[in-house]
N, C-alpha and C positions, 0 to 999 in steps of 0.2 A: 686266652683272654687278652682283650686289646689294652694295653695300660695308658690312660690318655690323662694329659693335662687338662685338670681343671683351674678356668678361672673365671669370676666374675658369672658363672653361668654358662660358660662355653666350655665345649671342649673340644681341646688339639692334637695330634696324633704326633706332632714334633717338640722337642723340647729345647729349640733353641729357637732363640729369637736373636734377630740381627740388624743392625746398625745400615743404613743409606749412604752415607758420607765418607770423604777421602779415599773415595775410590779414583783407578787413573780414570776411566770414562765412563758413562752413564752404562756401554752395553756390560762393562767387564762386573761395574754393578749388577744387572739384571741377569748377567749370568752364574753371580758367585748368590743371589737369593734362592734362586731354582735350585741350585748344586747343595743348597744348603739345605734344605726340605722346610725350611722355617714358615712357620705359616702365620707371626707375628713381626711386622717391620718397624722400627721405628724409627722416626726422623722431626727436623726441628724446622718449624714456622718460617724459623729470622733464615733457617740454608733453602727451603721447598717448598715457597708460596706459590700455589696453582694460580691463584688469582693474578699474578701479576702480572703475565699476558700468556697468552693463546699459543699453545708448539713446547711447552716446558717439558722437552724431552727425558727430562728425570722423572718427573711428578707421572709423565704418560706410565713413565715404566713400572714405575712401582704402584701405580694403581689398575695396570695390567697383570700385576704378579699375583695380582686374587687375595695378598697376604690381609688378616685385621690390620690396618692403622693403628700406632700407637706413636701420635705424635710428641713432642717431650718440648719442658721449658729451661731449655739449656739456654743459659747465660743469665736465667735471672737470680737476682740478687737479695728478694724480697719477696713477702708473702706476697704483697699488692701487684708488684710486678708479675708474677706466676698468674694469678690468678687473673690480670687481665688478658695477660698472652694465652692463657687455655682455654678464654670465652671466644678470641679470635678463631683460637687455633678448632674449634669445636664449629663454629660458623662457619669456618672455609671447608676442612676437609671431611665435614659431617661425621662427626664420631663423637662418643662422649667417653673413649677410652683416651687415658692421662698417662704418661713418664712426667712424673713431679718432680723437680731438679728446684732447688735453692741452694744456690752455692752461698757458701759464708767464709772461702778463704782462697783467693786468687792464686796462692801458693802450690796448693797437692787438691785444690777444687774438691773440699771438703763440702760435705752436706751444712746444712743454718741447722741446728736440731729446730727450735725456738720456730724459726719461718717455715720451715719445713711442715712440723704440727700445723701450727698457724694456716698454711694455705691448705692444707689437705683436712682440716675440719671443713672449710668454707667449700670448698671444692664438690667435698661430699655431698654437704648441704644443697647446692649447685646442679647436682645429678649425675656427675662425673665417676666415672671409677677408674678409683686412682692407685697408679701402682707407684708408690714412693721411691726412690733412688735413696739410698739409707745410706749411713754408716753400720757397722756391727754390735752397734751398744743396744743390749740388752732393752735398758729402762725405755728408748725411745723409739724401738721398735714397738713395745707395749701400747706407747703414746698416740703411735701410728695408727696400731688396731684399736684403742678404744675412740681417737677421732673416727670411725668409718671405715681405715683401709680393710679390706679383704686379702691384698697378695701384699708383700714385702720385698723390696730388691735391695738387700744388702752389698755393699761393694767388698771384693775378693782385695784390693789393692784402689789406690788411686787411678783416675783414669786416663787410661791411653798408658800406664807404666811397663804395663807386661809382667809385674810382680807377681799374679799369683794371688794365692791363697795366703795373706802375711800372717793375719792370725788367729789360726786353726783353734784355737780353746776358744773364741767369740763365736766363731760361725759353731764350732762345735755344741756350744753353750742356748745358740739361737734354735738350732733344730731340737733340741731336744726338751727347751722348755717350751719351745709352740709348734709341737707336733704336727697341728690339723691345720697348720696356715700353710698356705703354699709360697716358698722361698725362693727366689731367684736369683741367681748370682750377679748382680752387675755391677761391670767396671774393672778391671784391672788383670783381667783373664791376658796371657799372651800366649799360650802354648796349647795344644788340643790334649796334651797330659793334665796341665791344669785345670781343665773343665772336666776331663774325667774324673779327676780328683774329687773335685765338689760336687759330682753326682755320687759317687761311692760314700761321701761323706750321707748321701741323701738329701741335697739340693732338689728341688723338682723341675729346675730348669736353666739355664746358663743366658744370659743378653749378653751380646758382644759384637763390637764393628771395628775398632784398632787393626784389633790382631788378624783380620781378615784382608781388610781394606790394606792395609800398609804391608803387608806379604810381597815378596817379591811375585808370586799367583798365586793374586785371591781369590778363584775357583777353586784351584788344588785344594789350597788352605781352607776354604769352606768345605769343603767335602774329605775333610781332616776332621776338624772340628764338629761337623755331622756322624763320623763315625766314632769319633772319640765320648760322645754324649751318649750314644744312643750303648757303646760297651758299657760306659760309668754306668747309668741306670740300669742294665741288665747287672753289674755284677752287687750295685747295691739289692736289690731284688731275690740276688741268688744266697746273700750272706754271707762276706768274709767272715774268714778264720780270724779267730781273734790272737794278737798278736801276744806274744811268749819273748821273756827274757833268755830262757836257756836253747839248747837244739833238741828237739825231737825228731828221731830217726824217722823218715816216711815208708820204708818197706821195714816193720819189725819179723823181729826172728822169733822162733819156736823149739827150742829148744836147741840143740846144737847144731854147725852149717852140715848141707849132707859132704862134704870133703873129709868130715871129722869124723862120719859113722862108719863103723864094722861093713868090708864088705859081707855081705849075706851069702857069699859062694866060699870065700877065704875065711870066715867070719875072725880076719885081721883087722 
């Protein structure tokens, strides 16, 4: 049985989506997307405007990679501001899939909760499907799904940290009171442990461009992190053991070892 990611109405046979940017050059880009089997790319307006002349060797490549577009409005600061950068960013590279980013703290580039809601009601309204860049709070994840969203991308860690999963009782808490939403982890992933991590948890999917891009080889590294997701989801699937305070022996015994029994010729 083929296990595929649903979202929005589609479905993908890879569960990692990947980041365009800070890569060393446009091909080691195009070759860490391929390596990666990601069949979602996302990238930002204000770094990969097509429009702004003819030969944009980047934008060629990644609109050669066949992946969906999921353009993002990284760097804005406000509902108004998002929502005019995603009416652009939907004109230029024709898609009405969204990476909703309102940042509300220049510091650890914290989500706005307030703007966040705010543009992805409007958004909605708009025709957009929009996948929210979150924080792990509970109530405003809720707030996300009754504006409209359908998928959720909660962040593992601040982004570009490499932190990880910081903390596991939030995302623990998110999977299990919204079972039937599809959760993506984004932002803060830096190890391809760490993303297995969040699929075993039962993530349905990992976004991530740092820890690829900035590898000393981000093909390698992408096809790390491709195998690292696609084990997380299979071992979520298969059902860990549930974890035990004491040791439980894994070969038990049956009654005495045979070094201990009578032999049956000597019967010593």
């Amino acid at each position: 049985m083929q296990d595929k990611l649903k979202i929005y109405g589609r479905e993908f046979s890879s569960r990692f989506l990947i980041g365009t940017a800070l890569y060393p050059s446009p091909a080691i880009m195009s070759e860490s997307i391929a390596v990666s089997g990601a069949e979602i790319v996302t990238l930002s307006l204000r770094r990969q405007n097509p429009a702004q002349h003819e030969g944009n060797l980047v934008w060629d490549l990644i609109r050669q990679s066949g992946c969906q577009l999921l353009p993002n409005t990284a760097g804005c600061k406000t509902a108004r501001e998002a929502v005019n950068l995603a009416e652009m960013s939907r004109e230029i590279f024709r898609t009405d899939w969204l990476k909703l980013e309102v940042i509300g703290d220049d510091y650890n580039l914290q989500p706005d909760p307030f703007g966040l809601v705010e543009a992805a009601a409007e958004l909605v309204k708009r025709g957009f499907r929009v996948l929210p860049y979150c924080t792990d709070d509970l109530v405003l994840c809720q707030r996300l799904l009754d504006a409209g969203c359908e998928v959720l991308m909660p962040w593992g860690a601040p982004i570009g940290t490499g932190q990880g999963l910081l903390n596991k009782y939030s995302l623990e808490t998110l999977r299990t009171r919204l079972p039937q939403v599809p959760l993506i982890i984004d932002a803060g992933i830096g190890a391809p442990s760490q993303a297995a991590e969040a699929m075993e948890m039962g993530f349905d999917a990992v976004l991530l461009n740092t820890a690829v891009a900035k590898a000393h080889d981000p093909v390698a590294m992408a096809r790390a992190f491709r195998l690292a997701i696609d084990a997380g989801r299979s071992a979520y699937q298969a059902g860990l053991m549930v974890r035990q305070q004491t040791a439980s022996p894994s070969t038990p015994t049956l009654d005495m070892p045979f070094w201990h029994q009578a032999d049956p010729l000597t019967q010593e």
